[in-house]
C-alpha positions in Angstrom: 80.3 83.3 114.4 82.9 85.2 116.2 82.2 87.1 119.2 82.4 90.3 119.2 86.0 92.8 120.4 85.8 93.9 123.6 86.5 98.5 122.9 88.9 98.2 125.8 91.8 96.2 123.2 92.3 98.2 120.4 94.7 95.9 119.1 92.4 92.9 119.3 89.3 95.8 117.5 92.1 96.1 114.7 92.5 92.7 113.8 88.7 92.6 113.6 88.3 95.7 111.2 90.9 94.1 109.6 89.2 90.6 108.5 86.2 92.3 107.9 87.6 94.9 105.7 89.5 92.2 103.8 86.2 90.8 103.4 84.4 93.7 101.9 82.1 94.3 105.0 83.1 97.8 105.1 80.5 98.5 107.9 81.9 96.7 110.6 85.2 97.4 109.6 85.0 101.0 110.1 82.8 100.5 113.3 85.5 98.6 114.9 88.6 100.8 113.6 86.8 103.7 114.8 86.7 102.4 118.1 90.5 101.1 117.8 91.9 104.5 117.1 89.3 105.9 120.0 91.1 103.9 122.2 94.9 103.8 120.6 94.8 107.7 121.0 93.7 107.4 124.4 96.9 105.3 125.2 99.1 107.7 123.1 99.9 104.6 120.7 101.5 106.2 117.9 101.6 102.6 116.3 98.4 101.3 116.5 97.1 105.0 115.6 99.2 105.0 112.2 97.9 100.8 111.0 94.6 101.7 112.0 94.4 105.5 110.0 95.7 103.6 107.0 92.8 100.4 107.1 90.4 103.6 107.6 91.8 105.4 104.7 91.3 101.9 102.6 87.7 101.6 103.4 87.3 105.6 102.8 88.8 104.4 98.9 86.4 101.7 98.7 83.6 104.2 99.6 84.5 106.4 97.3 85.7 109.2 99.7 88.9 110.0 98.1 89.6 113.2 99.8 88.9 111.1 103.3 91.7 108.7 101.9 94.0 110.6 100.8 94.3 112.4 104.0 94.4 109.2 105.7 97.1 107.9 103.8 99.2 111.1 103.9 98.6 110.8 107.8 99.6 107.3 107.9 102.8 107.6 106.2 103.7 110.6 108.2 103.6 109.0 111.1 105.5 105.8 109.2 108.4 107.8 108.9 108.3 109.3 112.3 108.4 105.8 113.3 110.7 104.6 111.3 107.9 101.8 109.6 109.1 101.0 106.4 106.1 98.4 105.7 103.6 100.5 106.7 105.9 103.5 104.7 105.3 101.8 101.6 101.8 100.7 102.1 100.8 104.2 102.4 103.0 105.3 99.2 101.0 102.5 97.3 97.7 103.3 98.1 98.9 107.3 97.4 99.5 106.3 94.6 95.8 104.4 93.4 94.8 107.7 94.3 96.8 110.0 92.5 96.0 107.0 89.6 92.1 107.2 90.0 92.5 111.4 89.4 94.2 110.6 86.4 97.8 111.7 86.9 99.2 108.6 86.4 102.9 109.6 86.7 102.9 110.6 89.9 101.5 107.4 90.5 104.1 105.6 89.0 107.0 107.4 91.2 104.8 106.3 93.9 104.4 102.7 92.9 107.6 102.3 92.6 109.0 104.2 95.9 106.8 101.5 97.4 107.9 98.0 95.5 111.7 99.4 96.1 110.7 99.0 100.0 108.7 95.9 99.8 111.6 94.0 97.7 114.1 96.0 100.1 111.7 94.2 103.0 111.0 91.2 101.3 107.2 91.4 101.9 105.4 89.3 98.7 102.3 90.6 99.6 103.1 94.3 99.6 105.1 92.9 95.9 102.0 91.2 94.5 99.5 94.3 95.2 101.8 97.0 94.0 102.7 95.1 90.9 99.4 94.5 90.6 98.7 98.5 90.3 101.6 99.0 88.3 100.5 96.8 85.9 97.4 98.8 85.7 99.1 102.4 85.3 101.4 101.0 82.3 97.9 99.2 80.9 95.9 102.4 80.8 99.3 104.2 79.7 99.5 101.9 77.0 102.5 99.8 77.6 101.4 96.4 77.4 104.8 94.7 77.8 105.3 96.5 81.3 101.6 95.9 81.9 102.6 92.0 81.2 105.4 91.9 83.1 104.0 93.3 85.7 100.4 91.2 85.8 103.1 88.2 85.8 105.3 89.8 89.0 102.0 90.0 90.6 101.0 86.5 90.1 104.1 85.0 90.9 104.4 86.8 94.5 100.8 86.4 95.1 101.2 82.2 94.5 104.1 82.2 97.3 102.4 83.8 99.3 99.7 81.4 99.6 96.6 84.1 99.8 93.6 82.9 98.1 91.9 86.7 98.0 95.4 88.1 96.8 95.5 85.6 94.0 92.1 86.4 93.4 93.6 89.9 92.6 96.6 89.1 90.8 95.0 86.9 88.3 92.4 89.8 87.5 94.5 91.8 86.4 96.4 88.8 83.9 92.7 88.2 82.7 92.6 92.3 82.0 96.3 91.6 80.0 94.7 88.9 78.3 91.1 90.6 77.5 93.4 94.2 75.9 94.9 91.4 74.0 92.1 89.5 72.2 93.3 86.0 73.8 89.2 85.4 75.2 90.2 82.0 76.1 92.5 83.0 78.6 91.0 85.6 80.0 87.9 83.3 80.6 90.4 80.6 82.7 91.8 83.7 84.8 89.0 84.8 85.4 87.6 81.6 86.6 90.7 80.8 88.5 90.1 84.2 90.0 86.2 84.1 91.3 86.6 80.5 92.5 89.9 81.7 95.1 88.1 85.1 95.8 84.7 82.7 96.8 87.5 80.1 98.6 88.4 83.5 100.7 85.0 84.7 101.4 85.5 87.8 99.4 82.2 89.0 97.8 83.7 92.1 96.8 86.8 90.2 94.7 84.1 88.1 92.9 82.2 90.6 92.2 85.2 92.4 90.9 86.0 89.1 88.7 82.0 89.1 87.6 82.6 93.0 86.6 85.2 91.9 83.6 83.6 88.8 83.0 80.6 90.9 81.8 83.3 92.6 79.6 84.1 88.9 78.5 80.7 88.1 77.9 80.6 91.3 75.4 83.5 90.6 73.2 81.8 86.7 73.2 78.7 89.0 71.4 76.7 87.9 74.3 75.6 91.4 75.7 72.0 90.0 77.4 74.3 87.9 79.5 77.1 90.8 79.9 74.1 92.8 81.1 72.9 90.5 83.8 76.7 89.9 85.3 77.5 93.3 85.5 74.0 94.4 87.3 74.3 91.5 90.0 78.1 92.3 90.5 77.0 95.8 90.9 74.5 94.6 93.4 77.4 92.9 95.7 79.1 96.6 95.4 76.6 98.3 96.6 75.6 96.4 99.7 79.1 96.6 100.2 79.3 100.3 99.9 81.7 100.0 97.0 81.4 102.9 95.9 84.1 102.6 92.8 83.0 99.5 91.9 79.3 100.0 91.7 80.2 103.3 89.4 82.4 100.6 87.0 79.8 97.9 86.9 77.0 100.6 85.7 79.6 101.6 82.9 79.1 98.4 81.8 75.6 97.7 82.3 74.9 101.0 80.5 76.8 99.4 77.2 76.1 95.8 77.7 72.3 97.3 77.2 73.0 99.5 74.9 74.3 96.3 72.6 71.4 95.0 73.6 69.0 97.8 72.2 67.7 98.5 75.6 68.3 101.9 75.0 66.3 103.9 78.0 68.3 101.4 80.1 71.6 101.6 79.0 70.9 105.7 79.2 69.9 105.0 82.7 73.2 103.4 83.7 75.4 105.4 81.6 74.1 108.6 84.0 74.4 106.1 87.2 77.9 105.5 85.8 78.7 109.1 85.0 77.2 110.6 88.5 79.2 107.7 90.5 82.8 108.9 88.7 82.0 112.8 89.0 81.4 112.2 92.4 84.4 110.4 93.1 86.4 113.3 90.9 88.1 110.1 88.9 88.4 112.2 85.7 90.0 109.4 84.2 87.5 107.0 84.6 84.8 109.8 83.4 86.7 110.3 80.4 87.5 106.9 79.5 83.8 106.0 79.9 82.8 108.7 77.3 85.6 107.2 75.0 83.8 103.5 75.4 80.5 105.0 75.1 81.3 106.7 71.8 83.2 103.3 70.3 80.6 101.6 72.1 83.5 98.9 73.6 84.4 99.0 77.8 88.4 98.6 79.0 89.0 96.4 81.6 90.3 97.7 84.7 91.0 96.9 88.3 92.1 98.9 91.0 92.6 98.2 94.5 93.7 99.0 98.0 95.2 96.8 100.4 92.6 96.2 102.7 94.7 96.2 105.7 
């Protein structure tokens, strides 16, 4: 166990809110960012204010409080450009845009996605590459473009290997096993997602294996085994909520709500099809919401996985 941050080094508080966020306990990562930007706008520390406004406006997403985020992440890369931070610049434009991708205007989101890779290859950060090609991947996925999606998915694999992070591995090859599920190719889906759980359980992060467990109860549905499907997605929805996951428990009850519907548990599946529907609407992700109605009509879930940097 590591002792606790002394309040009167916000710097130190910040490196703290920012393992635990990276580790999904959202909690303590709040408490001590809270207390870091206490104490950074006590010492006029434009800086430390603008890195620690961003991290809150990540654990805000991952909450589900998009409007908190949003306004976090405008703030953060306002004060970026006063600064003249062109990490921290595009950081913010990515995670603008996962939100302006969540409320279903996905072009907006791509101008944004790519204002921020042109920074990160201009800056030659791989980890800002791997998680914004990750999310471009994504928008060109649920756009229907599954060569950019591919290319992408790959982009975000490649940078995420070289950089030598097991949790943002863990994310890249999630979204290859997504690629791979859209395109019928089981098997490979199944190894990625594998690959995927075993580095996000090397890293410590619960909420990236529960996010692999969330498609591999899609898996488990295509493999006609929906009693299985059922059980992944509830226990992955489990690890959301104690997390306060907010997005992720509202996609694991989507499916739950058809995994039980396939397996004639209908009360149940109704049950988590309104847990599903409540969590979206109250995240105002009309895309989500809409695309659930879609899969509950054809009766058949999309995979899908977004994320902020948690940092």
């Amino acid at each position: 166990m590591r002792p606790e941050p002394s309040s009167a080094d916000p710097s130190v508080l910040l490196r703290a809110a920012t393992r635990h966020t990276r580790r999904g306990e959202l909690d303590v990562g709040q408490r001590h960012a809270s207390q870091a930007l206490a104490q950074f706008h006590v010492r006029g520390d434009r800086d430390g204010r603008m890195r620690t406004i961003n991290l809150l406006g990540a654990i805000a997403w991952e909450r589900g409080a998009l409007a908190e985020a949003e306004r976090d992440f405008d703030e953060a890369m306002a004060l970026a450009q006063e600064l003249g931070d062109h990490v921290l610049s595009a950081r913010a434009s990515n995670n603008l845009a996962s939100v302006a991708n969540l409320r279903g205007n996905p072009h907006r989101a791509l101008s944004l996605f790519r204002n921020a890779l042109l920074e990160y290859q201009r800056l030659g950060d791989r980890r800002g590459l791997a998680e914004t090609w990750h999310n471009l991947g994504l928008t060109w996925r649920e756009m229907g473009d599954l060569m950019q999606a591919d290319r992408a998915a790959r982009e975000a694999v490649r940078h995420a290997e070289q950089e030598q992070d097991a949790s943002l591995l863990a994310l890249a090859m999630t979204g290859r096993a997504e690629i791979e599920l859209q395109r019928g190719d089981l098997r490979v889906a199944e190894q990625a997602l594998a690959r995927a759980r075993h580095l996000a359980a090397v890293a410590g992060d619960e909420l990236g294996e529960a996010e692999a467990d969330r498609i591999r109860a899609i898996l488990l549905m295509r493999q006609s085994d929906p009693d299985q499907a059922l059980a992944v997605a509830l226990a992955a929805r489990t690890v959301a909520e104690r997390h306060g996951s907010a997005l992720l428990s509202a996609e694991c009850a989507a499916v739950a709500a058809l995994a039980a519907r396939d397996s004639s548990r209908h009360e149940e599946a109704e049950a988590h099809a309104a847990t599903a529907r409540s969590g979206f609407a109250a995240l105002h992700a009309t895309q989500l919401l809409s695309r659930f109605d879609e899969e509950w009509k054809r009766g058949q879930p999309a995979a899908r996985s977004t994320r902020i940097p948690r940092d």
